[in-house]
C-alpha positions as CSV (number, residue, x, y, z in Angstrom):
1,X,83.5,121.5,89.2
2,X,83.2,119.3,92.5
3,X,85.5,116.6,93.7
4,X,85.7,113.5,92.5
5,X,88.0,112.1,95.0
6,X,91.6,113.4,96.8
7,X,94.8,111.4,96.5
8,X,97.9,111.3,98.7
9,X,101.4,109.8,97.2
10,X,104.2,109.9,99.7
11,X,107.2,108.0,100.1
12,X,108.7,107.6,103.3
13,X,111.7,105.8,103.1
14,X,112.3,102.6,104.9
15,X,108.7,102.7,106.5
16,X,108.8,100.4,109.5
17,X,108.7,100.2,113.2
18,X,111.7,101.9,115.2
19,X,111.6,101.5,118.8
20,X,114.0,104.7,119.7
21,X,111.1,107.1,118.1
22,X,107.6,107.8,117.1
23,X,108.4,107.7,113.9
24,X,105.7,105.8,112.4
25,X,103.0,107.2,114.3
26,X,104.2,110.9,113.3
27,X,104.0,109.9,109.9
28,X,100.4,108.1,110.1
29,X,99.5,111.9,111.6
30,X,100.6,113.7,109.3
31,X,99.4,111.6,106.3
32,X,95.5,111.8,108.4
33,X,96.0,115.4,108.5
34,X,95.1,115.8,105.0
35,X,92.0,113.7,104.9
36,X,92.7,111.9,101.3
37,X,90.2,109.6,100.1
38,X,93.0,107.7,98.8
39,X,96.7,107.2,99.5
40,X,99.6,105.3,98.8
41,X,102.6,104.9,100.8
42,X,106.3,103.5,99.3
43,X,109.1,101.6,101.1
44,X,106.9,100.3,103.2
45,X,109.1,97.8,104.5
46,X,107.5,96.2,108.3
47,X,104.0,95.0,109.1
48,X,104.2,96.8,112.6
49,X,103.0,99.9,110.7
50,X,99.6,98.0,109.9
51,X,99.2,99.3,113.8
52,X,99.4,102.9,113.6
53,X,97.4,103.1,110.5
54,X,94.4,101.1,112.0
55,X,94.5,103.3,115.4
56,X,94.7,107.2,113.8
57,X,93.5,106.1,110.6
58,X,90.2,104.0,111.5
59,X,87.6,104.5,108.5
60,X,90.2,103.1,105.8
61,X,90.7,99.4,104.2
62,X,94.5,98.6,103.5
63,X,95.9,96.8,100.6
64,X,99.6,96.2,100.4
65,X,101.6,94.2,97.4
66,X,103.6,91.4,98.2
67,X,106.2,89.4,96.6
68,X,110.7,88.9,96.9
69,X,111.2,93.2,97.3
70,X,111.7,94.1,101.0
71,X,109.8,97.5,100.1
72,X,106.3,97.8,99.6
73,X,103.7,99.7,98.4
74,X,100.5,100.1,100.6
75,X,97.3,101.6,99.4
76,X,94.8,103.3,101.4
77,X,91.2,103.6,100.8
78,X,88.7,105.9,102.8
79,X,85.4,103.9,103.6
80,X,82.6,104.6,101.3
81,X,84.6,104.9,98.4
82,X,84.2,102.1,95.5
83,X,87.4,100.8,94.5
84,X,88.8,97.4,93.3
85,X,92.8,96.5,94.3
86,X,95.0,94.6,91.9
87,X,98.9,94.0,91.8
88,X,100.3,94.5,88.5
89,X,103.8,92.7,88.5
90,X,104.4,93.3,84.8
91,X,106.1,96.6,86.2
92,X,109.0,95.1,87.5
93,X,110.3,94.7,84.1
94,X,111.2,91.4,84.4
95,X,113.5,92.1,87.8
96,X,111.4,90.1,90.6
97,X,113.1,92.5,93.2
98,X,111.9,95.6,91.9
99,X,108.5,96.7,93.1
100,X,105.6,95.6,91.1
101,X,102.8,98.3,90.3
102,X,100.0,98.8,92.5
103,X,96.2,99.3,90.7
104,X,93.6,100.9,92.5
105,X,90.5,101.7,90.4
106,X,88.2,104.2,92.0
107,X,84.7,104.3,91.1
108,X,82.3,107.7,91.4
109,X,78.9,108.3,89.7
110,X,79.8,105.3,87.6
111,X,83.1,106.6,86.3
112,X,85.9,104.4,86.9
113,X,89.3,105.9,86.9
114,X,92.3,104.3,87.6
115,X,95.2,104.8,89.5
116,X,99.0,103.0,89.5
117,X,101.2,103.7,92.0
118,X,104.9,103.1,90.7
119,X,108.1,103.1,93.0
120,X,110.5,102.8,89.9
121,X,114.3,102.1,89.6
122,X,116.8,104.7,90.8
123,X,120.0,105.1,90.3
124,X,122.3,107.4,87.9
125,X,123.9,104.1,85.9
126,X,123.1,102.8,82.6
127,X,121.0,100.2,83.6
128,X,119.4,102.1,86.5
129,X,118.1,104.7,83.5
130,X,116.9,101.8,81.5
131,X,115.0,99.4,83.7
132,X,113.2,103.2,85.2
133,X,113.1,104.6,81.3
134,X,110.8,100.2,80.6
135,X,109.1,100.9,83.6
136,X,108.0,104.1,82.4
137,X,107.1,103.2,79.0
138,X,104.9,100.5,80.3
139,X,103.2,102.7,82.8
140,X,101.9,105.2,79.4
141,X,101.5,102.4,77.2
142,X,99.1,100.8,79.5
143,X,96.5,103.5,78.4
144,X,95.9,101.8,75.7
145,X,94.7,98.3,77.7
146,X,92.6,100.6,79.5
147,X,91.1,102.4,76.5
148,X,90.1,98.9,75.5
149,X,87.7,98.3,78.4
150,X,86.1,101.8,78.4
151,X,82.9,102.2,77.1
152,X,82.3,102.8,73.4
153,X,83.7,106.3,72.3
154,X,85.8,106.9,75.3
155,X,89.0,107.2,77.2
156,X,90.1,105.8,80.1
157,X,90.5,108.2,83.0
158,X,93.7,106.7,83.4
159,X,96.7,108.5,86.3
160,X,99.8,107.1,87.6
161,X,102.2,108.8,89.9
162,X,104.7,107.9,92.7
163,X,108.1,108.3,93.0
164,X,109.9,107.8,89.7
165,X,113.5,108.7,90.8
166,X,113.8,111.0,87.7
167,X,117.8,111.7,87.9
168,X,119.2,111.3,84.7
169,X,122.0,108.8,84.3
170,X,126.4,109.7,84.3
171,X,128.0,107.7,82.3
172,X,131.2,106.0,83.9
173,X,134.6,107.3,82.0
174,X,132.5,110.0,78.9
175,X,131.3,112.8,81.0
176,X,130.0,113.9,77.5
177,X,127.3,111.0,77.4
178,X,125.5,112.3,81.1
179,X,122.0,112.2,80.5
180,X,120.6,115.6,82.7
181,X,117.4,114.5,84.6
182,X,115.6,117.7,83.1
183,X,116.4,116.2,79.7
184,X,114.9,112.9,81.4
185,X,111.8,114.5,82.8
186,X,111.4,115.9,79.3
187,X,111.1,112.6,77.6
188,X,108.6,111.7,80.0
189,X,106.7,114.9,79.1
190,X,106.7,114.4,75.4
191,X,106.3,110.5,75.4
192,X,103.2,111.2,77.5
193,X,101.7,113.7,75.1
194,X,101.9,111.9,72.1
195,X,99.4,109.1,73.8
196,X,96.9,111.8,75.6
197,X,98.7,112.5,78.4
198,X,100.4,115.0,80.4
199,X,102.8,115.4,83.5
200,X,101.0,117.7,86.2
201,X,102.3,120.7,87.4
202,X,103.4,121.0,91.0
203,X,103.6,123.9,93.1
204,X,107.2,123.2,94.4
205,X,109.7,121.9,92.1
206,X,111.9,119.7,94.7
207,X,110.2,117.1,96.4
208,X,113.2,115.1,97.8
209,X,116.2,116.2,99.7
210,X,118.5,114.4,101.6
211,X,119.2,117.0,104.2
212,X,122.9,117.0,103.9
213,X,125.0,118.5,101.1
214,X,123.0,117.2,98.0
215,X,121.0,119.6,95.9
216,X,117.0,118.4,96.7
217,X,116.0,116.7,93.7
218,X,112.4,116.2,91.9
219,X,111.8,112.5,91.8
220,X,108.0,112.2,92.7
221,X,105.3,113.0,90.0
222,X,101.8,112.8,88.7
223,X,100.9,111.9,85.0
224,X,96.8,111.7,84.3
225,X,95.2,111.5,81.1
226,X,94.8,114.8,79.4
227,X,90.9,115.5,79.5
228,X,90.9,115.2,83.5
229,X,91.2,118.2,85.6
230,X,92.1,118.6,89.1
231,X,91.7,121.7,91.8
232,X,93.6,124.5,91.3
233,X,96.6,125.0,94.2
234,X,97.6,128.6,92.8
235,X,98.6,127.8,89.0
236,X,99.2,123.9,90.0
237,X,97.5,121.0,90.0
238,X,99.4,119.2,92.5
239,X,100.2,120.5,96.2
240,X,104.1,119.9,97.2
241,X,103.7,119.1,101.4
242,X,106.3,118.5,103.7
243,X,109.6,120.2,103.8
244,X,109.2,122.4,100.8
245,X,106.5,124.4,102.4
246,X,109.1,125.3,105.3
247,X,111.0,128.3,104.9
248,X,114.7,127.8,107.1
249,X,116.9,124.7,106.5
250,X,116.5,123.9,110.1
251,X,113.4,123.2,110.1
252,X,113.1,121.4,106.7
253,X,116.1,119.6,108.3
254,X,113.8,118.6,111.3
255,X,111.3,117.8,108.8
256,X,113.3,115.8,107.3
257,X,114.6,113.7,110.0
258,X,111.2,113.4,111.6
259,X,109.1,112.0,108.8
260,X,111.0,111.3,105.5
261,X,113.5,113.1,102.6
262,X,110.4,113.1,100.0
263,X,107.5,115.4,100.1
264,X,103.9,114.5,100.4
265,X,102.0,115.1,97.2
266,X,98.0,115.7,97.0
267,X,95.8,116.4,94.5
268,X,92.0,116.6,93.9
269,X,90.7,115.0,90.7
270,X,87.4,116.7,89.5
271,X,84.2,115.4,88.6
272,X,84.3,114.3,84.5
């Protein structure tokens, strides 16, 4: 089948100017290298970056959301691709610092599909787990708005992804109560499923990794609706790009330092 369109989802933690380094324009390079139609960048947190992308990255329109969070998400379109920008603050469930959702719907042959970008709630704490676990819920259930709107007879080709900070929850004092993140990610999984959709395999597991003594982690993730289909990297449907494809811890280390701790993902969706 032949592409629809090619996203990029990276987050690239505390993304803003730094006079010492290169940093931003490093990163700008390395997100052009991959040519995505689209692309959305997290913890975007300094309008000096509006620079870089404008100079290496010329043929794209920028949208950014705004509001009392330091960190934003900016949105990336290449020119001559149809697509329509809305902020969706609903996703801060209810906490006007957390980052509101960003809606980009894409439009090719006159399908529509649409795409939130979600930066949700880390942390390993009770409420960390439950205001990530609301924003979560929200991001599926809002299939169901977007079934609404599609035409007679059909489903939304509905995907959000970003970084999710899937990492379970330890409960203070009763070890015994720990929520595992796999048992996390699993929720997701089967909560998806039961409304038509589906997480999408990556080809690395690990997409964040601190580069010190703490086991990399898999925070950052792509969940589409479950007739879509993507390109084919190997037997996944998502490409894992960055640190992960490196083989020493050296260089992931230098990796890490010189762009960000999380991997880039891409991903091709396919003509429907």
């Amino acid at each position: 089948m032949a592409k629809a369109f090619s996203v990029a989802s990276w987050n690239v933690e505390h993304f803003r100017s730094q006079k010492v380094d290169s940093r931003v324009e490093d990163v700008v390079a390395f997100l052009g290298e991959h040519k995505p139609d689209v692309f959305a960048l997290y913890e975007v947190e300094g309008r000096e970056v509006f620079d870089a992308l404008t100079t290496v990255l010329p043929k794209y329109t920028f949208h950014i959301t705004e509001g009392s969070q330091v960190q934003q998400i900016l949105v990336g379109i290449r020119q001559g691709i149809t697509a329509f920008f809305t902020q969706k603050t609903e996703f801060r469930s209810g906490v006007s610092l957390l980052r509101p959702g960003a809606l980009l719907t894409v439009k090719v042959d006159e399908e529509s599909y649409p795409l939130l970008f979600l930066h949700t709630k880390s942390g390993t704490d009770p409420r960390g787990l439950g205001l990530r676990d609301d924003m979560l819920i929200r991001a599926l259930d809002f299939a169901k708005v977007l079934d609404r709107a599609a035409a007679p007879g059909k489903r939304s080709n509905y995907i959000f992804l970003g970084d999710f900070n899937i990492m379970g929850m330890e409960y203070r004092y009763v070890r015994e109560s720990d929520l595992p993140a796999a048992k996390e990610l699993l929720k997701l999984q089967r909560a998806a499923k039961s409304r038509g959709m589906r997480v999408l395999e990556k080809d690395a597991e690990f997409t964040w990794w601190g580069g010190g003594s703490i086991d990399p982690s898999s925070l950052d993730f792509v969940v589409a609706r479950d007739h879509l289909t993507f390109k084919r990297f190997g037997e996944a449907e998502v490409s894992v790009r960055g640190w992960p494809q490196l083989s020493s811890r050296e260089e992931r280390l230098a990796w890490v330092r010189r762009y960000s701790d999380h991997a880039l993902l891409y991903f091709e969706v396919q003509r429907v």
